[in-house]
PyMOL CGO cylinders between C-alpha atoms (Angstrom):
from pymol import cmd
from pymol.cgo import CYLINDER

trace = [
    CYLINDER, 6.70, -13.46, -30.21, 5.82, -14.18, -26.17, 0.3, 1, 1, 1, 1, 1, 1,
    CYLINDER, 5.82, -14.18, -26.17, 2.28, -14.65, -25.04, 0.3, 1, 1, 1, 1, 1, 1,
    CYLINDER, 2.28, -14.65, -25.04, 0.77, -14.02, -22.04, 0.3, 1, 1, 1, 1, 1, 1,
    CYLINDER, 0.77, -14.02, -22.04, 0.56, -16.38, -20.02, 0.3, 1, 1, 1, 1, 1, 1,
    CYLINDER, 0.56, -16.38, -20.02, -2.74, -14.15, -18.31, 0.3, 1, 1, 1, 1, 1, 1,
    CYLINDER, -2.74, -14.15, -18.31, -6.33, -15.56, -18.57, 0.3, 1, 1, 1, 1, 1, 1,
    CYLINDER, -6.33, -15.56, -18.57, -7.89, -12.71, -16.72, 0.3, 1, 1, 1, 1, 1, 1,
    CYLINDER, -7.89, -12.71, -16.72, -8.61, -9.29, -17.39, 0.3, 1, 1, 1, 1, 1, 1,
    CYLINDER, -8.61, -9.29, -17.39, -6.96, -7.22, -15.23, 0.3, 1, 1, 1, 1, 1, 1,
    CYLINDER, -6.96, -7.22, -15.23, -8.50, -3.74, -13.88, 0.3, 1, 1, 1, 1, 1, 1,
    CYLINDER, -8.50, -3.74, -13.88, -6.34, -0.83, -12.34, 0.3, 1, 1, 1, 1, 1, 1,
    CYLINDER, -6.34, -0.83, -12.34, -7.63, -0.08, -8.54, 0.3, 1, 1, 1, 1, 1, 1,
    CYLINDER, -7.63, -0.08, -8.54, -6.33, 1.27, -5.88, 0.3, 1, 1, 1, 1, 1, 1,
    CYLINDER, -6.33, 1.27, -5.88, -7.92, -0.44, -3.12, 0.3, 1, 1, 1, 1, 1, 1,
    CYLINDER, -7.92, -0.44, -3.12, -6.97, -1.27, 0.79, 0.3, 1, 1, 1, 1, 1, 1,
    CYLINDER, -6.97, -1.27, 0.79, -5.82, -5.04, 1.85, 0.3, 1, 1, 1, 1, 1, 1,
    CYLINDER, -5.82, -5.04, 1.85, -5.43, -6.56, 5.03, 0.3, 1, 1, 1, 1, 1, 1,
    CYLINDER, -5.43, -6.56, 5.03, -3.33, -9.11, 5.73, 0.3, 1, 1, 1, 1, 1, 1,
    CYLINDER, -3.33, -9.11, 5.73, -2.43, -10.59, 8.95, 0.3, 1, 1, 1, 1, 1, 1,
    CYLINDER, -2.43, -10.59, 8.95, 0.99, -9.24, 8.60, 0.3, 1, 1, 1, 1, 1, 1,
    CYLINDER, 0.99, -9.24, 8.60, -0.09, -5.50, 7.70, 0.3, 1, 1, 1, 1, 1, 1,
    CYLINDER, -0.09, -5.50, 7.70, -2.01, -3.55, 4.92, 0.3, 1, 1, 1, 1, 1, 1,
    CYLINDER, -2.01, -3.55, 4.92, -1.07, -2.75, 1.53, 0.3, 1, 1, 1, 1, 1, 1,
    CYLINDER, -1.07, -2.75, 1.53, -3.02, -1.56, -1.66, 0.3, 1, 1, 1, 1, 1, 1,
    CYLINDER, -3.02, -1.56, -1.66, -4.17, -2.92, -4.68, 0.3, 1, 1, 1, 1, 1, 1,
    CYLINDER, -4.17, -2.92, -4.68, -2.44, -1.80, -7.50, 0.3, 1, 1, 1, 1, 1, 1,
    CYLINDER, -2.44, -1.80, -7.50, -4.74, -4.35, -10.52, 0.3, 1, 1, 1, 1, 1, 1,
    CYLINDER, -4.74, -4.35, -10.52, -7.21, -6.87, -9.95, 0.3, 1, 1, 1, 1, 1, 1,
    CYLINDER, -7.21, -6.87, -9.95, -8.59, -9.71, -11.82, 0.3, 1, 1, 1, 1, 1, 1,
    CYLINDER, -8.59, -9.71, -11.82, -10.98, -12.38, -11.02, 0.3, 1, 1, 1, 1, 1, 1,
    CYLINDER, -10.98, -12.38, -11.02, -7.49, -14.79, -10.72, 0.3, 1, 1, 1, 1, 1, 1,
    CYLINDER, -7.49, -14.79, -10.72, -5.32, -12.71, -9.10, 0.3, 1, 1, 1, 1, 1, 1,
    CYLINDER, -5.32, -12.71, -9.10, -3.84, -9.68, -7.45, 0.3, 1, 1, 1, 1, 1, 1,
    CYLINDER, -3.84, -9.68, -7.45, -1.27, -7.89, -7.55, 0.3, 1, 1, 1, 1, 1, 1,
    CYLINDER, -1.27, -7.89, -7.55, -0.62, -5.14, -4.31, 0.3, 1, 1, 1, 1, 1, 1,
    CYLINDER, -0.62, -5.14, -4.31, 2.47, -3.26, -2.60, 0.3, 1, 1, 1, 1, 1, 1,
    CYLINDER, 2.47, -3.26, -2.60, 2.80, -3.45, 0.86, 0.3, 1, 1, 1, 1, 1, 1,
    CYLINDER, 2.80, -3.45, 0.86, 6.01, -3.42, 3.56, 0.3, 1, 1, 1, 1, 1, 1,
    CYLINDER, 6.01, -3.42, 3.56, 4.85, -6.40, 4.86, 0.3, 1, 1, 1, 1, 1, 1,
    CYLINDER, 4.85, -6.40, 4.86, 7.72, -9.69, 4.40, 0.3, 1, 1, 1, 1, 1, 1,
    CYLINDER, 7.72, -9.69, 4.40, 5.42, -12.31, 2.31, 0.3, 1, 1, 1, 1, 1, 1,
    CYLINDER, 5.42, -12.31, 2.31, 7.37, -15.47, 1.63, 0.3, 1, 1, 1, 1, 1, 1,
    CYLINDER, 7.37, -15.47, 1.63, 7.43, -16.54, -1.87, 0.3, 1, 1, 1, 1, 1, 1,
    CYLINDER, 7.43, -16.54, -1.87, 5.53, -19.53, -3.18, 0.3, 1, 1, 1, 1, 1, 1,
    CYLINDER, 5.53, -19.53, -3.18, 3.97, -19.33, 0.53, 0.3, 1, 1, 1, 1, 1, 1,
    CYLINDER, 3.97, -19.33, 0.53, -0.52, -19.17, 0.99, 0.3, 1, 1, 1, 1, 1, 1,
    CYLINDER, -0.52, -19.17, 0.99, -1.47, -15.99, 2.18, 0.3, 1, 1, 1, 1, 1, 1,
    CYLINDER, -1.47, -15.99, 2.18, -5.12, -15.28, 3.43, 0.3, 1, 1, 1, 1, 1, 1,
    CYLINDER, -5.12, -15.28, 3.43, -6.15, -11.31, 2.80, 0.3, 1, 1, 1, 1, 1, 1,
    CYLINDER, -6.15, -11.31, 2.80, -9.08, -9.04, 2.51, 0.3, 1, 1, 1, 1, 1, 1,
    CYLINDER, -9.08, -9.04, 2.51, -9.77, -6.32, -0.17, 0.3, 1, 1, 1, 1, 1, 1,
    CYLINDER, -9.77, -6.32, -0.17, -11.55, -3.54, 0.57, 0.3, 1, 1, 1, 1, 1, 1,
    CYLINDER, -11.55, -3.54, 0.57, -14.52, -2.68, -1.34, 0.3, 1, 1, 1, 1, 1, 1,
    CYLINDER, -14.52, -2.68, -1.34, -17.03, 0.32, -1.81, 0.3, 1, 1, 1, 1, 1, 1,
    CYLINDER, -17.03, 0.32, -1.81, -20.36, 0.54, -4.34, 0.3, 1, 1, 1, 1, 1, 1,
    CYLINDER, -20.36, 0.54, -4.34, -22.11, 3.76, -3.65, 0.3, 1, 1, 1, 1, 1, 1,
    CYLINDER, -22.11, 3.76, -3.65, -23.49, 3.55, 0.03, 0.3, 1, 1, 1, 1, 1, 1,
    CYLINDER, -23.49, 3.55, 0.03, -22.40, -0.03, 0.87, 0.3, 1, 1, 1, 1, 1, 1,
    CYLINDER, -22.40, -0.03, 0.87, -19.36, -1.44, 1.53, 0.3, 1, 1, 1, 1, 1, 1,
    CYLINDER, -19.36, -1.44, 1.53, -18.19, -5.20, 1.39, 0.3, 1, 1, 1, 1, 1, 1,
    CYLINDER, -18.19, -5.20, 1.39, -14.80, -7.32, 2.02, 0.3, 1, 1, 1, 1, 1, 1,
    CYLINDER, -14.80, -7.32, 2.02, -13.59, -9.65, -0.69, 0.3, 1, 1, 1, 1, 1, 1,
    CYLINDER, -13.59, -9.65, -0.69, -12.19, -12.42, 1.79, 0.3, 1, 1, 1, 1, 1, 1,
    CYLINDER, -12.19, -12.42, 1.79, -9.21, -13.99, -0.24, 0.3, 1, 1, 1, 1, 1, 1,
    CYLINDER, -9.21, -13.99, -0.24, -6.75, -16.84, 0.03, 0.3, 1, 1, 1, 1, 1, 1,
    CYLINDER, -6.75, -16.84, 0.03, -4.24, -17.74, -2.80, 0.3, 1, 1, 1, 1, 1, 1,
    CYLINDER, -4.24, -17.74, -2.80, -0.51, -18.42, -3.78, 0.3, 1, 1, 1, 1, 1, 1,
    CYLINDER, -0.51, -18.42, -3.78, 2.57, -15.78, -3.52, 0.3, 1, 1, 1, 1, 1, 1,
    CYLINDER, 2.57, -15.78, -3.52, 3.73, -15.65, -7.30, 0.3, 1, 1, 1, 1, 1, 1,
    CYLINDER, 3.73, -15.65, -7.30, 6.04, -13.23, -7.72, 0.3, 1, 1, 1, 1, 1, 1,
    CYLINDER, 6.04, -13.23, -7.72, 7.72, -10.35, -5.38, 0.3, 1, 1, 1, 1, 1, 1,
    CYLINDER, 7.72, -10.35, -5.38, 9.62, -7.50, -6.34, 0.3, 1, 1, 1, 1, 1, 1,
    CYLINDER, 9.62, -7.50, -6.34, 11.14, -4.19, -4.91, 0.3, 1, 1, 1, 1, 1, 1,
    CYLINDER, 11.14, -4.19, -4.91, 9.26, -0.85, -5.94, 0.3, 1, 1, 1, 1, 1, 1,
    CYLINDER, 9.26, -0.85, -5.94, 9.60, 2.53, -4.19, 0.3, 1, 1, 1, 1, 1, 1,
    CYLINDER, 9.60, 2.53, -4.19, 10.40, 0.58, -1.03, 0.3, 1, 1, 1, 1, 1, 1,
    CYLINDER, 10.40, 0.58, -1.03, 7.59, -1.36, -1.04, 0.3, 1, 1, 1, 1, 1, 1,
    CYLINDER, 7.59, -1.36, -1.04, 7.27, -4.93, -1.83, 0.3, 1, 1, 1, 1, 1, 1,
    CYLINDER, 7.27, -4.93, -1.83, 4.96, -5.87, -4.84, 0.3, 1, 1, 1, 1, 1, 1,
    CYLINDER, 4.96, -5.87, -4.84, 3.25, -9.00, -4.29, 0.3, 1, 1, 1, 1, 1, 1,
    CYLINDER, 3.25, -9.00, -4.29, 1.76, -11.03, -6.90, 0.3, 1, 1, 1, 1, 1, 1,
    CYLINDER, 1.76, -11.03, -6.90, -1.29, -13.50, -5.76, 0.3, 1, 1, 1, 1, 1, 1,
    CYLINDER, -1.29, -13.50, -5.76, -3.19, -16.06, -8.01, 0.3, 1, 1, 1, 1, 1, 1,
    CYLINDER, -3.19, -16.06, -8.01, -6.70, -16.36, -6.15, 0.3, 1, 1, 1, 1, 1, 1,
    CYLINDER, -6.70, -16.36, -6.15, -7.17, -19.89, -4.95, 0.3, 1, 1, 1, 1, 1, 1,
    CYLINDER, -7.17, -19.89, -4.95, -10.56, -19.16, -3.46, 0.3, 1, 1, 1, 1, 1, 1,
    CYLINDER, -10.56, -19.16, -3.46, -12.41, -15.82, -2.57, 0.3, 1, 1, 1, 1, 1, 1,
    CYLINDER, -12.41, -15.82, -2.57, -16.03, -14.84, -0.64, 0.3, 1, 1, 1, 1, 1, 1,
    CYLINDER, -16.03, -14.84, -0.64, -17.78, -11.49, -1.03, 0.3, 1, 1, 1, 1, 1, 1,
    CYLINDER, -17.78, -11.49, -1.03, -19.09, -10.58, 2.37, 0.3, 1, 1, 1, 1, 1, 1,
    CYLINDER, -19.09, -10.58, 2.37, -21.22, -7.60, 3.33, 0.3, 1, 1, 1, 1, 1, 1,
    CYLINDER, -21.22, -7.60, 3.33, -19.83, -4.92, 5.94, 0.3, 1, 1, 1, 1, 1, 1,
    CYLINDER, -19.83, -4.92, 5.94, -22.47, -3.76, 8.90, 0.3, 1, 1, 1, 1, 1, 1,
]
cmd.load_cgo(trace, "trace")
């Protein structure tokens, strides 16, 4: 039987990203990774730098990412991009 190869919990969430190439939107989060569908061309294997959008009641903050392109596939004419999270920042929005 195959394992997962997964060490992090991953959470559904719909939340915005920004890359410097477009926006896209979460589709599950984990403290290692990402995984988000956007129509933006992301070369495999390639760093990537990207913010998520977040919200907790009244305030908002950006999680400022960078990380490794680990998988990309076709879905509803999007591109699903897989990130493992190299290093990430939590930084308060005025």
């Amino acid at each position: 039987v195959g394992r997962s190869r997964r060490v992090h919990e991953r959470i559904l969430a719909a939340l915005p990203v920004r890359i410097v190439e477009g926006t896209g939107v979460t589709r599950n989060v984990s403290a290692g990774g990402v995984y988000f569908e956007s129509a933006t061309d992301v070369p495999l294997n390639g760093e990537i730098a990207f913010e998520i959008g977040l919200r907790s009641g009244l305030d908002s903050m950006v999680m400022l990412c960078r990380g490794v392109v680990v998988r990309r596939e076709k879905r509803d004419g999007m591109d699903g991009i897989a990130v493992q999270i190299t290093d990430s920042r939590l930084v308060a929005v005025q």
